[in-house]
Each structure stands twice: as structure tokens, then as C-alpha cells.
C-alpha positions as CSV (number, residue, x, y, z in Angstrom):
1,X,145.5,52.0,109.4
2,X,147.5,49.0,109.1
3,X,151.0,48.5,110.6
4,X,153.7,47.2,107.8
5,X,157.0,48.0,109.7
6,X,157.7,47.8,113.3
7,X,160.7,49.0,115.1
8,X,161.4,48.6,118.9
9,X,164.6,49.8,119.7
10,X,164.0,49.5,122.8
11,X,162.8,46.9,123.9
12,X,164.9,43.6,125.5
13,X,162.8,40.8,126.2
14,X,159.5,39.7,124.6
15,X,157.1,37.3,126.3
16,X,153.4,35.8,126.0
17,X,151.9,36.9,122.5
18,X,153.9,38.8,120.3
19,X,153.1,40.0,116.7
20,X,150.6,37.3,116.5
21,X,147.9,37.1,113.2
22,X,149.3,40.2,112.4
23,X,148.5,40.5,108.4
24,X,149.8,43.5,107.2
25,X,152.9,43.4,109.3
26,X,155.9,42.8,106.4
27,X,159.0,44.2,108.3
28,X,159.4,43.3,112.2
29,X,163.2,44.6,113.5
30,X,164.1,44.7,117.1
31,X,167.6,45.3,117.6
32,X,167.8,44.5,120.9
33,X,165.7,41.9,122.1
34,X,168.0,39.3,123.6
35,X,164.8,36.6,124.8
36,X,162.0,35.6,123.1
37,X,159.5,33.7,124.6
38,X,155.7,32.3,124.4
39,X,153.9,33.3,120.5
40,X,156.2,35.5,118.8
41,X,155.3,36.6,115.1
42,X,152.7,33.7,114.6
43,X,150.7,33.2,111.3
44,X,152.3,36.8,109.7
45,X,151.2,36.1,106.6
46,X,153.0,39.1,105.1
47,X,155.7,39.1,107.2
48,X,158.9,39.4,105.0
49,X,161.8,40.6,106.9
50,X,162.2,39.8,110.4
51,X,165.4,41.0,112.4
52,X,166.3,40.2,115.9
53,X,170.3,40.4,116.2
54,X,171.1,40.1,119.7
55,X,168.6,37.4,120.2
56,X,170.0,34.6,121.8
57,X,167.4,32.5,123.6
58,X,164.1,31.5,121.6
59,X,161.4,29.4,123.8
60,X,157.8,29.1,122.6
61,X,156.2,29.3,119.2
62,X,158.7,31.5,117.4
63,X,158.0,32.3,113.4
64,X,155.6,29.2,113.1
65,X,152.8,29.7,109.9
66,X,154.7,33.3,108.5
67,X,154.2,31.8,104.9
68,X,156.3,35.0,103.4
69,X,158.9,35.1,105.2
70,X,162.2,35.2,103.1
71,X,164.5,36.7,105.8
72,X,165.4,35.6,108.8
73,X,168.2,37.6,111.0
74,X,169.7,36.0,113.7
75,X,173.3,36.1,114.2
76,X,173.6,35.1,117.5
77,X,171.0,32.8,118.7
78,X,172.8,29.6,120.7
79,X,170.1,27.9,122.0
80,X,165.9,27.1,120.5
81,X,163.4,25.2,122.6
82,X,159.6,25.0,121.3
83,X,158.5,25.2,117.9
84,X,160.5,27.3,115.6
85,X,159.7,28.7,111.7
86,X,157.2,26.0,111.2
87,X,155.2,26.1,107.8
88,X,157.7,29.2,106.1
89,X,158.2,27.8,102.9
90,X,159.9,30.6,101.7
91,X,162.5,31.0,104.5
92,X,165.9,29.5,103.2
93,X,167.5,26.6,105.2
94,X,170.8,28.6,105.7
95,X,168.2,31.0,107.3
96,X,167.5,29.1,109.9
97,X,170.0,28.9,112.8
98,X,172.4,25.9,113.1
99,X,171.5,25.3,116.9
100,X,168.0,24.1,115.4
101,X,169.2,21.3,113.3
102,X,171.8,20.0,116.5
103,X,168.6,19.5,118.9
């Protein structure tokens, strides 16, 4: 069995490796993660759709090598250290949070 959706509704912090090499994964939602912080959703080659909209603090290697990733949720994300949506080709630039072009 392989996992295309995953919702975690709740869970509010996520640390150390998250989602990682996961190739069948297409939809990732967690409504109420508010930290993110180590590997999160690295090389998902099939991830599509990934929603985090209380996020507000990314750290780590966030979204990096996700080379189908098209949608990108995060409304209020204020601050991005580490390496963030590396190699998404897909990903639109208005995608990708505004803090992450002021660094």
C-alpha cells in the first residue's frame, strides 16, 4: 500500500525527518503545524499539493527536490532559515513566501 494523501490535524510541530523520499505521497495537509524543522517533505517526487496554513517558522530543509510540486500553501509563514523549495520547477514564484526573497 502506498500513501497518496496525508492529513494530520493534529499535530503542531514537526522536527528531524519528515515526509522524506516519500514517492507516492501527492497531497501532504497539516492544518496546524505552526514549526517546521530539520527534513520536511524532501525529494517527494509526486508531491503535488502541500498545505501547512498556520505555519510560521520553517528551519531546515523544507520542500527541497519535490519536482511536482505545483502548490504551495502558506499564508502565514514570517520567517525561513535553511534551504527552502530547492529544485521545484513547477512551484510558481508567487508560491513561494515573500519573507524568502527579503533574506
Amino acid at each position: 500500500m502506498r500513501i497518496r494523501t496525508l492529513k494530520l490535524p493534529e499535530v503542531r510541530e514537526v522536527e528531524g525527518y519528515f515526509a522524506c523520499h516519500c514517492t507516492s505521497l501527492v497531497s501532504l495537509k497539516l492544518p496546524e503545524v505552526r514549526e517546521v524543522e530539520g527534513y520536511f517533505a524532501y525529494n517527494c517526487t509526486s508531491l503535488v499539493d502541500l498545505e501547512l496554513p498556520e505555519l510560521k517558522e520553517v528551519g531546515g530543509w523544507f520542500a527541497n527536490y519535490c519536482t511536482s510540486l505545483v502548490s504551495l500553501k502558506l499564508p502565514k509563514v514570517m520567517e525561513v532559515g535553511g534551504w527552502f523549495a530547492i529544485s521545484c520547477p513547477l512551484l510558481p514564484k508567487e508560491a513561494i513566501p515573500k519573507c524568502v526573497y527579503d533574506r
